[in-house]
N, C-alpha and C positions, 0 to 999 in steps of 0.2 A: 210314669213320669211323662211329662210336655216337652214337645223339642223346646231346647233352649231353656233347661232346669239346670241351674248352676250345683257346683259341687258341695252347695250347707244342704242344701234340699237330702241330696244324697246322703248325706252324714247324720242330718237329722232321722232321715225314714231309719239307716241301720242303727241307730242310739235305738230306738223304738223298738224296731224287731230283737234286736237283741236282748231288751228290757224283758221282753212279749215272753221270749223262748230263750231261754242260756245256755242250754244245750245244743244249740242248734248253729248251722254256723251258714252265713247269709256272703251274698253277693250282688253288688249293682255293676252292672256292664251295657255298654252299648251293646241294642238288637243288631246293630251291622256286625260288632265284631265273633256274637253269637252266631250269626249267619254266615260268617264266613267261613268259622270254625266246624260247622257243622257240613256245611259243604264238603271242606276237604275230607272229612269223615266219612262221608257217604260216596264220595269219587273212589276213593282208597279201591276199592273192592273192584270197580270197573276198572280202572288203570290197571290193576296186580292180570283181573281176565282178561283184557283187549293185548298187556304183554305175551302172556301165557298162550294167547289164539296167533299172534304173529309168530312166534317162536315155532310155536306147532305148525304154522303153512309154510315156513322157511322149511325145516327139516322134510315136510312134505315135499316140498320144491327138491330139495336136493337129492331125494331117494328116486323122485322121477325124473330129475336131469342123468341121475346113473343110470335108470331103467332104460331110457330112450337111447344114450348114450353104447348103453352095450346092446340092444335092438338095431342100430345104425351099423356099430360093427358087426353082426353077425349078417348085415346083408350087403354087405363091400361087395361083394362080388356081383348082386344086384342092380347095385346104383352104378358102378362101373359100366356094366354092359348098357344099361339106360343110356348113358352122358357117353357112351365109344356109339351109339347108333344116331347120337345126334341129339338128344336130349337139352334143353340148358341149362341152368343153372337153377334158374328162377324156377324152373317145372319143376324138379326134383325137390328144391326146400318146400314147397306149395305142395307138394305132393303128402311132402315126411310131415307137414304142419296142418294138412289136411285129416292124414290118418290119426293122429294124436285128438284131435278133434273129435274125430269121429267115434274113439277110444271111449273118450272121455264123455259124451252124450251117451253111450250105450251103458256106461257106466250109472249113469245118472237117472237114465231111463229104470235101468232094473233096483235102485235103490228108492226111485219115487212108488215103484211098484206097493214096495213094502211100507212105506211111510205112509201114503196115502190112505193105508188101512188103519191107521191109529185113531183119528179124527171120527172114521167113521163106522167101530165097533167101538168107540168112546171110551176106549182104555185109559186118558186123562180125565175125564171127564166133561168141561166144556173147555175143549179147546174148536177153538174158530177153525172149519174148514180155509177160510179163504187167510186167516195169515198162517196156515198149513202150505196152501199151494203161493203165497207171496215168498215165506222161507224158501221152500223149495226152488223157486223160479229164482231168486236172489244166490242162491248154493251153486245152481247149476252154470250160471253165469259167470261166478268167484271159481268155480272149477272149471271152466274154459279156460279163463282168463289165465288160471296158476299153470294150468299144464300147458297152453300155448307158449308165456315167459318158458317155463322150464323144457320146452321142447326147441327154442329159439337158437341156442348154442348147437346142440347135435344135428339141428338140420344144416343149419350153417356149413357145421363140418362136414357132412354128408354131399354138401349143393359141390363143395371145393375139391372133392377128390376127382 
């Protein structure tokens, strides 16, 4: 049909198809509202995983705010003697948000190790070296970012005793 096909046009083509085929059962609809429709079809599935991937870094987030959390207390007596020899505040949280850091690259380091070999004994097949090492450099950065948030609270409490 032509934009701006009124609704006999429409009626007439289904009289037609209908005549054609009577088994058969017909529809006229706007391509926009096709489109629309098709759309939320196809989002469905990202939305249901980008849920599922925040859901899953939260509970990640929270197992390693415990982790660091009881890491923190078991060196009380540590950070104490630090911050009783003069220490400040600021050094000790920088310290405890440094080592997490540092955790968390070495962590990264030894998983690229392993990853990096997929690409290139070509266990996928063609997957691209270079959005191999853009995921990975994007992972590693989202895994800074979550373990520094989730190490933010315990150093906190660490810098105040």
């Amino acid at each position: 049909m032509f934009p701006g096909t009124g609704a006999e046009v429409e009626e007439e083509v289904l009289t037609r198809l209908r005549a054609l085929a009577p088994d058969w059962t017909f529809q006229i609809e706007p391509t926009q509202n096709v489109r629309q429709r098709n759309q939320k079809l196809a989002a469905a599935p990202i939305v249901v995983a980008v849920l599922v991937a925040v859901s899953l870094m939260v509970m990640v987030a929270l197992g390693m705010i415990g982790v660091f959390w009881q890491s923190v207390t078991r060196r009380i007596d540590e950070i104490g003697l630090r911050r009783a020899v003069g220490s400040p505040r600021g050094a000790v949280y920088r310290q405890l948000l440094g080592e997490i850091i540092v955790v968390t690259l070495l962590g990264s380091v030894l998983a690229a190790v392993v990853v990096i070999q997929l690409p290139l004994l070509g266990i996928f097949g063609s997957l691209d070296l270079g959005l191999v090492l853009t995921a990975m450099g994007a992972t590693v950065l989202m895994l800074c970012a979550l373990s520094t948030l989730a190490g933010l609270y315990p150093a906190f409490l660490a810098a105040r005793l």
